[in-house]
Structures are given as C-alpha cells and as structure tokens.
C-alpha positions in Angstrom: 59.3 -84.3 6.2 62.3 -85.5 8.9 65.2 -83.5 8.0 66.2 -80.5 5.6 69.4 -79.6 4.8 70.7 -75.6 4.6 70.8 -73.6 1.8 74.9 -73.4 2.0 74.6 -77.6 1.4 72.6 -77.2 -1.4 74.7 -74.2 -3.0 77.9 -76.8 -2.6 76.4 -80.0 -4.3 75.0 -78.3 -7.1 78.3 -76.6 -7.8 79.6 -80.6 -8.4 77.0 -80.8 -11.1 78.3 -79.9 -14.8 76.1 -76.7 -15.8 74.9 -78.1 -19.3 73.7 -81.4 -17.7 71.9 -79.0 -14.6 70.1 -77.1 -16.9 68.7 -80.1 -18.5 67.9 -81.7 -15.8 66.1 -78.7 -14.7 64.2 -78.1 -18.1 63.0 -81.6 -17.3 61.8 -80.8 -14.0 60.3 -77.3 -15.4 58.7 -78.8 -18.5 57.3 -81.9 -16.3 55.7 -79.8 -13.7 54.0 -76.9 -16.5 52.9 -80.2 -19.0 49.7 -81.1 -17.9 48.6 -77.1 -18.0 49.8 -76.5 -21.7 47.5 -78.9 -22.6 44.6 -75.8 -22.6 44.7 -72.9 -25.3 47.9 -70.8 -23.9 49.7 -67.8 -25.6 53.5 -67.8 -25.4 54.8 -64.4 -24.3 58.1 -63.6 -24.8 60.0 -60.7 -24.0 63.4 -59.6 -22.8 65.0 -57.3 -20.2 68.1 -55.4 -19.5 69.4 -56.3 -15.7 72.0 -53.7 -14.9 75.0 -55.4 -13.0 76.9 -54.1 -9.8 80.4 -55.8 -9.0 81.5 -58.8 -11.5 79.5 -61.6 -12.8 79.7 -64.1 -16.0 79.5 -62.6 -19.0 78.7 -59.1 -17.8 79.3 -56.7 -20.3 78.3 -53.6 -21.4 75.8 -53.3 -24.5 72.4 -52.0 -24.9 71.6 -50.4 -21.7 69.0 -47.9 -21.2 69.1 -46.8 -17.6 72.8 -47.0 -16.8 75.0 -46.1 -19.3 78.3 -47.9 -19.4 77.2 -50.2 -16.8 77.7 -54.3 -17.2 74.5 -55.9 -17.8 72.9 -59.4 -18.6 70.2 -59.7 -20.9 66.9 -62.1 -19.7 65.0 -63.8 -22.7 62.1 -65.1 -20.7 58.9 -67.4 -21.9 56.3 -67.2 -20.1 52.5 -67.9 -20.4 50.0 -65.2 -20.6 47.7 -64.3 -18.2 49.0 -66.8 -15.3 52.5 -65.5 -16.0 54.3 -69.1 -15.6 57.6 -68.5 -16.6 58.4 -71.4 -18.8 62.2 -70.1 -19.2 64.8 -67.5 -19.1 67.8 -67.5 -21.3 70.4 -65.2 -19.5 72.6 -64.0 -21.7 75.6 -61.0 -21.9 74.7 -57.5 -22.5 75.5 -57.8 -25.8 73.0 -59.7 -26.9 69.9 -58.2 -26.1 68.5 -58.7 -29.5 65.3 -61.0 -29.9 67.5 -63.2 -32.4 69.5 -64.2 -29.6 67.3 -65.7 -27.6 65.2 -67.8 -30.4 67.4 -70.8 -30.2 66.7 -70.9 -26.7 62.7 -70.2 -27.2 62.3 -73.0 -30.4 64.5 -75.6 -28.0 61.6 -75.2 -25.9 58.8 -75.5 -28.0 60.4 -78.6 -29.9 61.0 -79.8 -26.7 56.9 -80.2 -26.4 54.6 -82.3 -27.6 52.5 -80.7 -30.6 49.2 -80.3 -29.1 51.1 -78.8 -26.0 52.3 -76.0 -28.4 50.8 -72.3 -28.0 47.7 -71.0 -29.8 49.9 -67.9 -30.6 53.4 -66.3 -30.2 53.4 -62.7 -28.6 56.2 -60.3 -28.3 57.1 -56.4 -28.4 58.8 -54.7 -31.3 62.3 -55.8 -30.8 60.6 -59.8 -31.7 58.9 -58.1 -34.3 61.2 -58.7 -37.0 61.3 -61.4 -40.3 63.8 -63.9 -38.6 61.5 -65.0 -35.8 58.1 -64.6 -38.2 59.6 -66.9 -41.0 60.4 -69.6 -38.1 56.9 -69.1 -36.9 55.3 -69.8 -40.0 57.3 -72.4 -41.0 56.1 -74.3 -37.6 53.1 -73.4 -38.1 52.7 -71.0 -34.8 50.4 -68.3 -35.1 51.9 -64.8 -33.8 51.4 -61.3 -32.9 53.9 -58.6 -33.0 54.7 -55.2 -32.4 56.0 -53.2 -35.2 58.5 -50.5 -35.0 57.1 -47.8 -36.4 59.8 -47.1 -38.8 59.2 -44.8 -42.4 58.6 -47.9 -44.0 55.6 -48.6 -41.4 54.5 -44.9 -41.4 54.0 -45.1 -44.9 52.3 -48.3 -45.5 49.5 -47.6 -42.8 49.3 -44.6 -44.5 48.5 -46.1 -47.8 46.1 -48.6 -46.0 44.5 -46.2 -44.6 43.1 -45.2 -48.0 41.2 -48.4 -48.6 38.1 -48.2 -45.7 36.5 -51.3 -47.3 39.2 -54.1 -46.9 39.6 -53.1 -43.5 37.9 -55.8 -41.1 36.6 -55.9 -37.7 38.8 -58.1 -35.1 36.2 -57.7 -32.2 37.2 -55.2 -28.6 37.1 -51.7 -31.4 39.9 -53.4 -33.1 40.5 -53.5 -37.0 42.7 -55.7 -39.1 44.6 -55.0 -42.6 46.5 -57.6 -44.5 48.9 -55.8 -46.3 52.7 -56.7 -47.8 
C-alpha cells in the first residue's frame, strides 16, 4: 500500500453516493466476499434487537422498547450464520417495527439474491419469527426451519394433549424428542 486516505475523506465521498445504489453495491461486496463459504451446510439465524437511541437519528421513534421506556429506538433485523456468526445483513429499521414481519422482505431479498445450492440447510429464529407468515414463506421455498413458539394457551394446551400419546413421540438425538402435531 502507498497512500491511505482519512476516515473524514471517506465519510465525505460516500455521502455523494445515492443510499439505495450504496447499499447495493455493498450487498454485492458482502454477498461476493461470504459466497464461496455458503457453499457448505450453513443455518441462517436470524434475530432482531431493540438499540435504544440518545440524541436524534433517522427514523428514531419510540415503539417496543424494553429497557428504556419512552425512549427512540431502531430496530436491527440481522442474518447471520450460525456458529461462525458472519453477519450476512442487518435491516435497520424504526422502533416501530420491531416485529419479525418487518424484516422478511429484507431476509428473502437475500436468500433470492443466492444461488440455490448456496441457500441454508435450515432457518432459525426466536419466538417473535415464530409465527405462520415467515413459516408459509419457508415452506413454499422449500427452506427447512426451526422456531420458537410462544407459549401461549393455545400452545399450553396442545403439548398438553401431546403429551398423552408416549408412542408417537420420536427421538431427535442430544435427549431431544419430536411431536408432529396440528
């Protein structure tokens, strides 16, 4: 390397560049340099997280917020993949949107944004992606997943009524057991 340029340069010319054409430039960029890797078995992870904000930023606003109440927030949909923890992308959006369906536009732009056999073996997410919206997409792309329930009445009392039929119960390996059930 002969010569490097300071941070404040950099900050300046990428303030020139229109933000929809930066971002795809840098999801090329992203998706080039994590490419040969996703060519392995890989689970998708996807979560989201509350970021409380202090002062004023771009669509700040106050929604779901569980350690500061009535405080602006952003909400980070992330993809990552398991184990190695490469993030594969971030959707930030308001605090208003902290919802998992918010953020699935973002996470299938991705994945169709992959060749097939780069696609993960399986989908995993916590109880807020465990919902019909982002399992009927999965299905219908034919991506396996594995999601946290909320344990809601309904759940209570289907596990409940499972629980009552020992023999259909299988054995998933690691003192796991699995139930199909609808």
């Amino acid at each position: 390397m002969t010569k490097t340029v300071s941070e404040d340069v950099v900050r300046r010319a990428m303030k020139n560049i229109p933000e929809e054409k930066g971002l795809d430039w840098l999801g090329e960029e992203i998706q080039a340099s994590v490419e040969p890797l996703l060519s392995q078995p890989w689970i998708l992870d996807v979560d989201s997280t509350v970021k409380t904000i202090f002062g004023h930023q771009q669509e700040a606003e106050m929604g779901y917020n569980p350690r500061n109440h009535g405080r602006p927030s952003h909400c980070y949909h992330s993809y990552f993949v398991a184990n190695i923890r490469l993030c594969l992308g971030v959707e930030v959006l308001s605090g208003k949107k902290t919802a998992a369906c918010h953020g699935l536009p973002g996470l299938w732009k991705r994945l169709d944004q992959l060749p097939r056999t780069h696609w993960p073996a399986m989908l995993r997410g916590d109880c807020s992606y465990g919902n019909e919206g982002l399992m009927n997409k999965a299905e219908a792309r034919g991506v396996p997943y594995l999601l946290k329930l909320k344990k809601t009445e309904t759940v209570k009392s289907l596990i409940r009524r499972m629980k009552s039929h020992e023999a259909r119960w299988k054995d998933a390996g690691n003192g796991w057991e699995v139930i199909e059930a609808k």
